[in-house]
SERO-4910 file (N, C-alpha, C, O; in steps of 0.05 Angstrom, whole numbers):
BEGIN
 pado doro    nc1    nc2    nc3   cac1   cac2   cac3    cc1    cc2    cc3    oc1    oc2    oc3
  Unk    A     17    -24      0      0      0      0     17     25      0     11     43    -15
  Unk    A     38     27     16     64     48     17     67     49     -8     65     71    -19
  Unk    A     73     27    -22     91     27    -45     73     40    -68     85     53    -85
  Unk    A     48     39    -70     28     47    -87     16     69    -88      8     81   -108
  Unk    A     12     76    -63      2    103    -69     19    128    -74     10    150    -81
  Unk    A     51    121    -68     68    145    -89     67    151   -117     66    174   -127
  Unk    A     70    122   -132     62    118   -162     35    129   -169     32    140   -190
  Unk    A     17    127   -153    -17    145   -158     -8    172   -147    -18    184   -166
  Unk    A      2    188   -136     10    215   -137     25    224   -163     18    242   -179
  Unk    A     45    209   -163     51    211   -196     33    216   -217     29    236   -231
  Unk    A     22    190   -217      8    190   -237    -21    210   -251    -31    214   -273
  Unk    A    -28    217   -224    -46    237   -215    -49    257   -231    -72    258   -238
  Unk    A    -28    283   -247    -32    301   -253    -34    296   -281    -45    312   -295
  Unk    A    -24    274   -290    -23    257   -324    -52    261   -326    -61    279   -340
  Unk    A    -72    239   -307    -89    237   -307   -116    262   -306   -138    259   -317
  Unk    A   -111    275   -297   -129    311   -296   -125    315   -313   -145    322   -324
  Unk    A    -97    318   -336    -93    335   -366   -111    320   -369   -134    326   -363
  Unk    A   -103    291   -380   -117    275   -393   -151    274   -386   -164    271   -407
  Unk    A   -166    276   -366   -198    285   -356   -198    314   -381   -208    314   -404
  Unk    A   -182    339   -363   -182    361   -373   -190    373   -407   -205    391   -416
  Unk    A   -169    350   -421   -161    356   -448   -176    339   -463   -182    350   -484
  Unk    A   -185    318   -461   -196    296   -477   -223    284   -467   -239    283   -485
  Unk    A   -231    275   -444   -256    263   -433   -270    281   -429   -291    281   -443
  Unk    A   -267    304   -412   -296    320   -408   -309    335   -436   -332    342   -441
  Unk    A   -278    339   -457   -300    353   -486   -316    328   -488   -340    325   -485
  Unk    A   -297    310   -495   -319    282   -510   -344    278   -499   -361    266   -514
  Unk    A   -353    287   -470   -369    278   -454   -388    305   -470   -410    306   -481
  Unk    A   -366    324   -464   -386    351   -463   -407    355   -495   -429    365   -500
  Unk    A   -388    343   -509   -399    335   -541   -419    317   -544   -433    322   -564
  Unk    A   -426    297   -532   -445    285   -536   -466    289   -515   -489    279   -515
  Unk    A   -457    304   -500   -481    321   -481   -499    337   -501   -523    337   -506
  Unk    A   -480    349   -508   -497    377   -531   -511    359   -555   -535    366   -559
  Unk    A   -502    335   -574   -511    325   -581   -539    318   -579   -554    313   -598
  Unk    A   -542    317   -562   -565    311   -552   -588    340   -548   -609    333   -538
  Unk    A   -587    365   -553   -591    387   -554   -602    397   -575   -601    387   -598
  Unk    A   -613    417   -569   -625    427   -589   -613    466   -597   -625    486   -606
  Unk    A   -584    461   -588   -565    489   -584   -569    495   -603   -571    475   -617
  Unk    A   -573    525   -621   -571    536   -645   -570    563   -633   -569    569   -609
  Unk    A   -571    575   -647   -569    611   -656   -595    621   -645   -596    646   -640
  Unk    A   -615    608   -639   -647    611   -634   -650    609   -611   -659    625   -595
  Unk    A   -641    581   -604   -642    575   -577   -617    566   -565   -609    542   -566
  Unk    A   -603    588   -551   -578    570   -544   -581    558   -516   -599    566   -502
  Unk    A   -568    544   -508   -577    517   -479   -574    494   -489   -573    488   -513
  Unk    A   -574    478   -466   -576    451   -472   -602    431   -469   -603    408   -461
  Unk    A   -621    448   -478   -654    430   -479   -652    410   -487   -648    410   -511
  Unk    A   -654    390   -477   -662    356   -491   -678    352   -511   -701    358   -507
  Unk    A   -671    342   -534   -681    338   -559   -681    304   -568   -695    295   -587
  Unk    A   -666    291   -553   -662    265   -558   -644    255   -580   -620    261   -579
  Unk    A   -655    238   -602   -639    229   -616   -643    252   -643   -624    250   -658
  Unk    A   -662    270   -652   -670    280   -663   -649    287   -684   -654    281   -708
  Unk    A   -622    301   -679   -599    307   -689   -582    289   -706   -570    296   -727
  Unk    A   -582    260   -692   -577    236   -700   -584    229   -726   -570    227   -746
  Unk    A   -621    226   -723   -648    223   -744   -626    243   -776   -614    237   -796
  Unk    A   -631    266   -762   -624    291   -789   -594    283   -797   -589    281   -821
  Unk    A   -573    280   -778   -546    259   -801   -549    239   -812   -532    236   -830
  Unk    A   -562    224   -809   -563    204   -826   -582    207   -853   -583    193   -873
  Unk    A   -599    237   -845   -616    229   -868   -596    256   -890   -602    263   -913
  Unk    A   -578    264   -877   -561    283   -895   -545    278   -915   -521    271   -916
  Unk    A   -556    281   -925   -533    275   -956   -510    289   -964   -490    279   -974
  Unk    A   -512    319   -956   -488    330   -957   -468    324   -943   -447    325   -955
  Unk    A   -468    313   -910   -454    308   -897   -438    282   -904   -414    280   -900
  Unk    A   -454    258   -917   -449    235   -933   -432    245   -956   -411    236   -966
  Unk    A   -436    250   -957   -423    260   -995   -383    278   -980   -360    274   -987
  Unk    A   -396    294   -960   -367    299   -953   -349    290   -945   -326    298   -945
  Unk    A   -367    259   -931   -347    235   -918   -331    230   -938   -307    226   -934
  Unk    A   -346    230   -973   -349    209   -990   -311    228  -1000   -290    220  -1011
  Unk    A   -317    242   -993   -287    269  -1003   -266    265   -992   -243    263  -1001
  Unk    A   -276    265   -962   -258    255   -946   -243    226   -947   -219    223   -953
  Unk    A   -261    207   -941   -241    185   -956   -220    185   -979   -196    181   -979
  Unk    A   -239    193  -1004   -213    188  -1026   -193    211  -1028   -172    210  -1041
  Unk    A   -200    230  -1014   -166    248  -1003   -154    239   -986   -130    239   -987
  Unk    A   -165    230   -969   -138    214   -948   -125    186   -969   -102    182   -976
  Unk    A   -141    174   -972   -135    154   -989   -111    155  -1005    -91    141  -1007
  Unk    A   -119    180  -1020    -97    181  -1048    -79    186  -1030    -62    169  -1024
  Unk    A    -78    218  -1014    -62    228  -1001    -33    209   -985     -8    210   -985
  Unk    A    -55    194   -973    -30    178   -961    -23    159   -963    -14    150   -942
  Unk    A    -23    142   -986    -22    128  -1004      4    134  -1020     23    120  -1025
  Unk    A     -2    164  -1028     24    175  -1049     43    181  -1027     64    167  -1029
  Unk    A     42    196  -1009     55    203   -994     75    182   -978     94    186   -963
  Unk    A     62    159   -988     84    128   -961     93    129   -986    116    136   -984
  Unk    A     86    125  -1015    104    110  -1036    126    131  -1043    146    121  -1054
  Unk    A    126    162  -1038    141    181  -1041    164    184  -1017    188    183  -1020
  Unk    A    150    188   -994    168    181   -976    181    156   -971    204    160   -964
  Unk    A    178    137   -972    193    122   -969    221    118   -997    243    110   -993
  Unk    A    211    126  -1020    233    134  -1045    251    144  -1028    272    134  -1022
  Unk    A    236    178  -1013    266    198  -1004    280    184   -980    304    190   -977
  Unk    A    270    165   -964    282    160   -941    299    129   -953    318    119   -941
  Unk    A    289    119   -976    307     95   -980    337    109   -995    357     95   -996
  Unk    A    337    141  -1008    359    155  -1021    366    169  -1001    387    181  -1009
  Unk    A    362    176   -980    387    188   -970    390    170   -945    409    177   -930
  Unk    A    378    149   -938    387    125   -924    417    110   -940    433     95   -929
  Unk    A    417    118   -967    437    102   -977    459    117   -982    452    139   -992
  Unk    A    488    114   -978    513    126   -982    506    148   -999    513    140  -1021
  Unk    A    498    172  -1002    497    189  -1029    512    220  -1020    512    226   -996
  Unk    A    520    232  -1033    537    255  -1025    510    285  -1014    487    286  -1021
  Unk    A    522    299  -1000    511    315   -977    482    315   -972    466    333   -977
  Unk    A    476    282   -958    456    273   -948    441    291   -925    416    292   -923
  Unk    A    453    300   -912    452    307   -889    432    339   -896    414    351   -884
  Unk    A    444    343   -917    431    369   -934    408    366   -940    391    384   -936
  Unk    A    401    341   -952    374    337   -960    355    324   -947    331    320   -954
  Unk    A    371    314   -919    345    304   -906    340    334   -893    316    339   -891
  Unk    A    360    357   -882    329    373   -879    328    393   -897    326    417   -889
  Unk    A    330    388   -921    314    398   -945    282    392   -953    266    407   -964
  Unk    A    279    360   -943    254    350   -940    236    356   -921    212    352   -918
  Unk    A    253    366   -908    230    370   -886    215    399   -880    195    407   -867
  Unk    A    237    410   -896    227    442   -901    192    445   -901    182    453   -880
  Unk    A    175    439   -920    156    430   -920    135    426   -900    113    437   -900
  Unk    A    146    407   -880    130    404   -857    132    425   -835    111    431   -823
  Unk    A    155    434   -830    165    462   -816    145    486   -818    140    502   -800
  Unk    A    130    485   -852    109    500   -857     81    509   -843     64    509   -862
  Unk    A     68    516   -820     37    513   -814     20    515   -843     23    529   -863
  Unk    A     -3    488   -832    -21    480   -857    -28    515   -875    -23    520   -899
  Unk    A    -41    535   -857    -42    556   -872    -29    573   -887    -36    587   -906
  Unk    A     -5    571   -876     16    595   -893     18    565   -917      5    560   -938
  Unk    A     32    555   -908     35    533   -931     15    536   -963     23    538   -986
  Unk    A    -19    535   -951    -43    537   -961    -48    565   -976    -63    565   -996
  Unk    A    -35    591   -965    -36    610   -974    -13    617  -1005    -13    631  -1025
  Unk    A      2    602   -993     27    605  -1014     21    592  -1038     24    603  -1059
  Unk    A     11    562  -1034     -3    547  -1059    -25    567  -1077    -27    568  -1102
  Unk    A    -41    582  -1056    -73    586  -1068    -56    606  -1092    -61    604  -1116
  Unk    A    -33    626  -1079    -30    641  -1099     -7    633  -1130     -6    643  -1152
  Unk    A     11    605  -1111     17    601  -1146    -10    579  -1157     -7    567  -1178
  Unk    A    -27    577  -1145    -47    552  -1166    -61    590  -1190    -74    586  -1211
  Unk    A    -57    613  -1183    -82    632  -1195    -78    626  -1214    -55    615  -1215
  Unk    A    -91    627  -1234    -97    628  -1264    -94    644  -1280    -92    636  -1303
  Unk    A    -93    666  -1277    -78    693  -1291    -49    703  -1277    -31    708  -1293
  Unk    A    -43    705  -1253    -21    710  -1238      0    691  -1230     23    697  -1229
  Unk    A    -10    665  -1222      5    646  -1212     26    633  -1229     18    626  -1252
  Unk    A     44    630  -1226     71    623  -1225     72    595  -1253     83    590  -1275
  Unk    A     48    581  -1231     50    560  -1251     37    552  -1277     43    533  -1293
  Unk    A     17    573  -1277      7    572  -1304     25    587  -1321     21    581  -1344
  Unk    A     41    603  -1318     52    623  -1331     80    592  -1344     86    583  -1366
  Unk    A     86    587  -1318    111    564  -1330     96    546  -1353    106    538  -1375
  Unk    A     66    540  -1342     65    520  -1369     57    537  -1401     54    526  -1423
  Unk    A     55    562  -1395     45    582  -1414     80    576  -1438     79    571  -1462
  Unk    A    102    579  -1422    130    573  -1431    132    553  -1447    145    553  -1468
  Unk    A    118    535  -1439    124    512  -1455     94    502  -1480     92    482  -1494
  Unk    A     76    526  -1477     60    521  -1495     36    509  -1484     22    499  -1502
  Unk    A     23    505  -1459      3    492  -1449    -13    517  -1436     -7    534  -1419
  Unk    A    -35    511  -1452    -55    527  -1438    -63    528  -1403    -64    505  -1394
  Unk    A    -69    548  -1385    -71    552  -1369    -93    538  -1358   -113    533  -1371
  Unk    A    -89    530  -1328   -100    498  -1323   -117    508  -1297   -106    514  -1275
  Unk    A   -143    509  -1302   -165    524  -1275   -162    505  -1250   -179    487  -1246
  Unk    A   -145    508  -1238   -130    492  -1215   -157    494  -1184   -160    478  -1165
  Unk    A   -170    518  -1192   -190    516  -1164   -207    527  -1166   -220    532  -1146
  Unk    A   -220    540  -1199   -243    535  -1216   -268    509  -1221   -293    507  -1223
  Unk    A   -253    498  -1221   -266    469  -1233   -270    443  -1205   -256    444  -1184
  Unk    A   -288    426  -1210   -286    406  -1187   -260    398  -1187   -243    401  -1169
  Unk    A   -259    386  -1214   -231    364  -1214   -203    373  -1205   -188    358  -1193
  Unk    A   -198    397  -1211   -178    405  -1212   -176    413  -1184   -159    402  -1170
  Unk    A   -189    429  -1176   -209    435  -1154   -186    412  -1129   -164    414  -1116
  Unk    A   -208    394  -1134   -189    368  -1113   -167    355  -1120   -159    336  -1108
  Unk    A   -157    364  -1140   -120    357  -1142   -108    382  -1129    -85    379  -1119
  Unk    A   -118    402  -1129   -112    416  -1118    -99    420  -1097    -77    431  -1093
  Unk    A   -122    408  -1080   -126    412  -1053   -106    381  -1045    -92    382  -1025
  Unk    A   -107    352  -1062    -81    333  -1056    -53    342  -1061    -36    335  -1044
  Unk    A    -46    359  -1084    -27    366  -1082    -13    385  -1058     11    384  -1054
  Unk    A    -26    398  -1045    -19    422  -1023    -15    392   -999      7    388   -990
  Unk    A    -38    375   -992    -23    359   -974     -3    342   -982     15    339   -966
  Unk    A     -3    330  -1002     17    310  -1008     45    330  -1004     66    321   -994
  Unk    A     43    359  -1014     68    371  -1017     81    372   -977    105    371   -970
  Unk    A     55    373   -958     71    380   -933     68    366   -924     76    371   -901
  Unk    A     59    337   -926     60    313   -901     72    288   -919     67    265   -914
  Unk    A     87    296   -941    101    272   -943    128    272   -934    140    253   -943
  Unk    A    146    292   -916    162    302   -894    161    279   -881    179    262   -883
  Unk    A    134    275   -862    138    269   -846    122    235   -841    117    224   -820
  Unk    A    116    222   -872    121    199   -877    158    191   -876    169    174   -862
  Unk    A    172    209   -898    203    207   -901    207    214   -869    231    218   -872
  Unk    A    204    218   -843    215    226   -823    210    202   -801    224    198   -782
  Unk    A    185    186   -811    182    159   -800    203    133   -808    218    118   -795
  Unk    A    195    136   -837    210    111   -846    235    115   -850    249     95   -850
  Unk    A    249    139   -853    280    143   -848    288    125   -823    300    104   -821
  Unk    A    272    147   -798    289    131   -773    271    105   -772    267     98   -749
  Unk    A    256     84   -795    262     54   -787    281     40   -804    291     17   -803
  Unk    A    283     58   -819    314     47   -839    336     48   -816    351     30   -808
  Unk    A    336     67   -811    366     76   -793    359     51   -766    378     45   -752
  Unk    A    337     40   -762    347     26   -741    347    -12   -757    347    -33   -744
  Unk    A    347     -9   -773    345    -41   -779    374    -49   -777    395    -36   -779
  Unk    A    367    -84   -771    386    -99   -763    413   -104   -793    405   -107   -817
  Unk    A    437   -105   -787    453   -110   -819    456   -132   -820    465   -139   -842
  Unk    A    453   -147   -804    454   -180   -813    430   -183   -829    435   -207   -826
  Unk    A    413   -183   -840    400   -194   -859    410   -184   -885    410   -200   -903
  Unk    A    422   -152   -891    431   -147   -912    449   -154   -925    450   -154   -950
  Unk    A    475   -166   -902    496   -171   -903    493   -210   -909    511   -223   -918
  Unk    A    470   -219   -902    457   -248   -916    455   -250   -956    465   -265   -973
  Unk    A    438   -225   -957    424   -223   -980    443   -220   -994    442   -236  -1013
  Unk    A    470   -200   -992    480   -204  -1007    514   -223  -1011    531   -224  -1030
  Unk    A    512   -235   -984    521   -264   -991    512   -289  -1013    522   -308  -1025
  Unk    A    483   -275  -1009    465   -298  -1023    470   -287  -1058    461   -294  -1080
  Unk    A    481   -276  -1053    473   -261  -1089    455   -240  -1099    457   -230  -1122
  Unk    A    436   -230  -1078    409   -217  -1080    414   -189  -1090    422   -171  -1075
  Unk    A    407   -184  -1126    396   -157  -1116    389   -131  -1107    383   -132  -1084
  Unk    A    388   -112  -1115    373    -87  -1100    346    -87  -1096    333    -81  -1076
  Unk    A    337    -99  -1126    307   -103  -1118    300   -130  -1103    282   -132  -1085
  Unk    A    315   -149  -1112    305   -166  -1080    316   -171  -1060    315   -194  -1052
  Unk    A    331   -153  -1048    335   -140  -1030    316   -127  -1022    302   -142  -1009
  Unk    A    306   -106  -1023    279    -90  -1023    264   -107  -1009    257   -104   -986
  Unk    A    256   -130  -1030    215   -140  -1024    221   -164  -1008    203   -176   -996
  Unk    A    252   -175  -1007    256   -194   -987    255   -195   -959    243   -208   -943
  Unk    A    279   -170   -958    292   -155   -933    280   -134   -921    267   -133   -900
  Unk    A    285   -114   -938    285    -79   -931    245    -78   -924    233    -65   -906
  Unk    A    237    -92   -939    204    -87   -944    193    -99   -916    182    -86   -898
  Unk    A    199   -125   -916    186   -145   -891    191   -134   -868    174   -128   -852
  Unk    A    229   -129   -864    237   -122   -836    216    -85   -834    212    -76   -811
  Unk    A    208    -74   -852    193    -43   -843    168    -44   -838    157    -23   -830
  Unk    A    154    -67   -841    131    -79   -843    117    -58   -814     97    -45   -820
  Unk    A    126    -56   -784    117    -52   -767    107    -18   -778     84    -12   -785
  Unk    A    131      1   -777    140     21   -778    120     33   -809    112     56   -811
  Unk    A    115     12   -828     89     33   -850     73     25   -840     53     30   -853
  Unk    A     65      9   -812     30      3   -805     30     28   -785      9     38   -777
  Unk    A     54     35   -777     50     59   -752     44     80   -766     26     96   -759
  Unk    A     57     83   -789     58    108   -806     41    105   -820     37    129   -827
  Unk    A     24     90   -833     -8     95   -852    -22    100   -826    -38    118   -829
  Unk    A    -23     89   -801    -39     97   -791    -41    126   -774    -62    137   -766
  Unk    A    -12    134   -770    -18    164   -755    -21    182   -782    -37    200   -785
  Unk    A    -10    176   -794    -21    194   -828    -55    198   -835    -68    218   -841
  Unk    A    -60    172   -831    -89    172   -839   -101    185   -818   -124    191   -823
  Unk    A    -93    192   -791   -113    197   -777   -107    229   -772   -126    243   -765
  Unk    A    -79    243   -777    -78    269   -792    -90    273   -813    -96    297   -814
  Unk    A   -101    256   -840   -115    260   -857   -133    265   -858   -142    277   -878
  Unk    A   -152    257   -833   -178    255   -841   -193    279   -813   -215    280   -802
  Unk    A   -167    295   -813   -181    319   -800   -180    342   -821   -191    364   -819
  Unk    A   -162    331   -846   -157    361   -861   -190    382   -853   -215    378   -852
  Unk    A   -172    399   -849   -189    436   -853   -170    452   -854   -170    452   -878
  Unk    A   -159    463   -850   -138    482   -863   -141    491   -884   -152    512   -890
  Unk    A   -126    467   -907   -123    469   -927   -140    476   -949   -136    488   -970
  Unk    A   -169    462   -934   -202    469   -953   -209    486   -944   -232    488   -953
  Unk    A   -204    506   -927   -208    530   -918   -197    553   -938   -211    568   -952
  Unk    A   -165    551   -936   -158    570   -944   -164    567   -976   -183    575   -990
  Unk    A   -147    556   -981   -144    541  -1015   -180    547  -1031   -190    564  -1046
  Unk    A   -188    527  -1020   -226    523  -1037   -244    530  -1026   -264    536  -1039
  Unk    A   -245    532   -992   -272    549   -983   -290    533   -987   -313    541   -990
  Unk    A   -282    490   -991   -296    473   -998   -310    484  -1026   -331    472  -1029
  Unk    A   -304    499  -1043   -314    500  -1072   -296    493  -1090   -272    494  -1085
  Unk    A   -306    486  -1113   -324    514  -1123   -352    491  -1127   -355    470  -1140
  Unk    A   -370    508  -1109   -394    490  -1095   -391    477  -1075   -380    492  -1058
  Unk    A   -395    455  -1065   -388    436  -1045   -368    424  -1061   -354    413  -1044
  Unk    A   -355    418  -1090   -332    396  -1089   -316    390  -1076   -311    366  -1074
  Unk    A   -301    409  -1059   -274    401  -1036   -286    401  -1010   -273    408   -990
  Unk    A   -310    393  -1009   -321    404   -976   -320    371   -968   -328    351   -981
  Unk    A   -309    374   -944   -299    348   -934   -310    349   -906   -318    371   -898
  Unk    A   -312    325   -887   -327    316   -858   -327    344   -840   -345    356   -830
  Unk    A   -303    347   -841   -292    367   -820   -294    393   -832   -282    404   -813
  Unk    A   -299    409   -845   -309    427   -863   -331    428   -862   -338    452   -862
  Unk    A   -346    416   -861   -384    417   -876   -389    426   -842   -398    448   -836
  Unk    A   -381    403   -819   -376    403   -790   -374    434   -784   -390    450   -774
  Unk    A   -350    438   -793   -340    470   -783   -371    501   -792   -384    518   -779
  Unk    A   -370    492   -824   -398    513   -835   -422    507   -814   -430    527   -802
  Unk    A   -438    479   -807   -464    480   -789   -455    485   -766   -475    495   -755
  Unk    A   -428    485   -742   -430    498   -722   -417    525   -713   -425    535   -692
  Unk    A   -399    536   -725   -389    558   -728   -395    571   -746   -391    594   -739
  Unk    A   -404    571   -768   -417    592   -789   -441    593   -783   -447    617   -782
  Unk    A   -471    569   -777   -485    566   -782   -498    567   -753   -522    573   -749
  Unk    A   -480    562   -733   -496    565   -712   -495    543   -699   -486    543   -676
  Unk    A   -503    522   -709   -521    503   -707   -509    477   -691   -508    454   -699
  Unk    A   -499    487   -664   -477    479   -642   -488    446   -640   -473    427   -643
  Unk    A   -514    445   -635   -528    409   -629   -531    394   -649   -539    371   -646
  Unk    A   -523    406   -676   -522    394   -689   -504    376   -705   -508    356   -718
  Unk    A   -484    393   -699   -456    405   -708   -441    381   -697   -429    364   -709
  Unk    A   -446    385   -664   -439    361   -641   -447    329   -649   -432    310   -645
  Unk    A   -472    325   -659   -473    304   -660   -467    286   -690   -467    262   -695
  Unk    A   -462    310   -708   -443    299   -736   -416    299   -723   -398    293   -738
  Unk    A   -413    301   -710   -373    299   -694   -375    282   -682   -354    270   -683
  Unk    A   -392    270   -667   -401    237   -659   -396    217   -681   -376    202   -682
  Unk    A   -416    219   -698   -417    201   -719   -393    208   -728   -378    188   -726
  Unk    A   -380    228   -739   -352    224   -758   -333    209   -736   -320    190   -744
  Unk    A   -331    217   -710   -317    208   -688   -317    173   -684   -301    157   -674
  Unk    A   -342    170   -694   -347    127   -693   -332    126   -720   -310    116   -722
  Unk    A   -348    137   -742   -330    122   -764   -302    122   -770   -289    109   -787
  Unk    A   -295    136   -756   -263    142   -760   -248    114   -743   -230     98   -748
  Unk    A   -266    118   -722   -246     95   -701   -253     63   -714   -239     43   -711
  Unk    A   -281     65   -731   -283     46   -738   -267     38   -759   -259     15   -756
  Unk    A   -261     49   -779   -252     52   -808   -220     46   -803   -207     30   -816
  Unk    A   -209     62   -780   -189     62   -773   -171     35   -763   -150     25   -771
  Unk    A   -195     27   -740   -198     -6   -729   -193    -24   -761   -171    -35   -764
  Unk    A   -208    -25   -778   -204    -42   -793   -181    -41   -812   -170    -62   -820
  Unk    A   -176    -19   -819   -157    -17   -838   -125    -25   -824   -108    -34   -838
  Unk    A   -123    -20   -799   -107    -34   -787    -99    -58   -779    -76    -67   -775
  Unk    A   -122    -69   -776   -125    -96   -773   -111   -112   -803    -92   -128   -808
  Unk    A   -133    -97   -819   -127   -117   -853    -92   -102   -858    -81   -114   -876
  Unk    A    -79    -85   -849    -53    -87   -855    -40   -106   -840    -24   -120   -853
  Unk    A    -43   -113   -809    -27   -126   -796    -31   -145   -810     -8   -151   -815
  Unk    A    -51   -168   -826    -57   -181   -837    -46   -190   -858    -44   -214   -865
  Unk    A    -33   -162   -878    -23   -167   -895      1   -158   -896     10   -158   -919
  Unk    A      9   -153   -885     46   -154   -869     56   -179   -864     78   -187   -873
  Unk    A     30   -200   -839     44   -226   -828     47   -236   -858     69   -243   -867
  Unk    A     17   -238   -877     19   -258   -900     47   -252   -921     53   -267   -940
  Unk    A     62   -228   -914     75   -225   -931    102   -239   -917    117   -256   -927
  Unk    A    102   -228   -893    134   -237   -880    125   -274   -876    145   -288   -870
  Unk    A    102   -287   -877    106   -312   -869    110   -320   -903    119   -343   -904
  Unk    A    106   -312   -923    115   -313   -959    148   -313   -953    164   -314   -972
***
């Protein structure tokens, strides 16, 4: 009992951030959820599931999930096959390495906004930088945040440009820690660069891209920043994504109980989506390292 209740004094003040910072919003969020808070009536009057009823029957909010997914998707998708390129080249003997690993990282050093502000103005279409370069080479000028499509390359290119840093900043240091006896096998054996790679280098990182798709994806799938500054989720709703549409019904719109209980639901699917997609990697990591 001596011995235990020093370690609970310790532990004690961890525990209040953690109440402070994380449990009482979550609590306090699905309190309001349950509310009927708006611009009209602000309080916390009991409304029941009523809020619930109206997300699910929302299609806009559906449709922004629907945005949300395939931008994180691509996003971090490109971003592990990019980063891991820069961290397998300056992981390897190459001359003033040291330069370019934090050359890469420059990027992430950026906050999402200035970053976002700097893009919006070389994507312009009469002024920007980059239409003018492809004007040089004869290509007509490309409505970069005009149009849907372009619209949401847009808005992948600005993240892929600042969080694939910090894919290369994961898998660097799991390069830098792998064991050299297996390399120093492979190429006893005769092996390769490339199978070296899908033998060795791939299996032994196996842990290290399930850590990193997954803290990636779960930075992904808060983007707002970026659809703020950049698209303003337009032109229309095309770039309006979970956390965006979220942000317009309770801070633009008012609409605090409602707002709360689409942050519920985005809040399950995430952990859910998340749960699984983790799972089916660990899955397909063992099937690969037991191959």
């Amino acid at each position: 009992m001596h011995t235990t209740r020093p370690k609970l004094m310790f532990l004690l003040p961890g525990l209040l951030v953690l109440i402070a910072i994380i449990i009482f919003p979550l609590l306090f969020t699905i309190r309001v959820s349950f509310s009927s808070w708006d611009v009209i009536s602000p309080g916390l009057d009991w409304l029941g599931i009523k809020n619930y009823l109206r997300v699910f029957a929302d299609t806009r909010f559906w449709e922004s999930m629907g945005r949300l997914c395939f931008i994180a998707t691509v996003t971090v998708i490109t971003e592990y096959v990019l980063g891991f390129a820069l961290a397998l080249l300056v992981w390897k003997d190459v001359q003033y390495k040291k330069f370019f690993r934090i050359l890469f990282l420059v990027p992430m050093m950026t906050t999402p906004v200035i970053m976002s502000v700097i893009w919006r103005t070389m994507f312009h279409e009469s002024l920007g930088p980059l239409n003018n370069l492809l004007g040089v080479i004869g290509i007509d000028p490309v409505p970069w945040l005009s149009t849907a499509k372009m619209s949401m390359v847009s808005v992948m290119i600005v993240e892929i440009w600042q969080w694939t840093p910090f894919m290369f900043l994961l898998l660097l240091a799991g390069l830098l820690s792998l064991p050299r006896e297996p390399f120093q096998a492979a190429k006893v054996d005769g092996a390769g660069p490339l199978r070296t790679f899908f033998l060795v280098t791939f299996p032994l990182m196996a842990p290290i891209t399930i850590a990193a798709i997954i803290i990636r994806l779960i930075e992904a799938s808060k983007i707002m920043e970026t659809v703020y500054v950049l698209t303003s989720g337009g032109p229309g709703t095309a770039t309006e994504t979970g956390s965006y549409y979220i942000y317009i019904r309770g801070l633009r719109d008012f609409q605090i109980g409602y707002a709360a209980s689409m942050s519920v639901v985005y809040l399950v699917i995430m952990i859910i989506a998340l749960t699984i997609i983790a799972k089916v990697l660990v899955k397909l990591m063992i099937v690969k390292e037991g191959k």
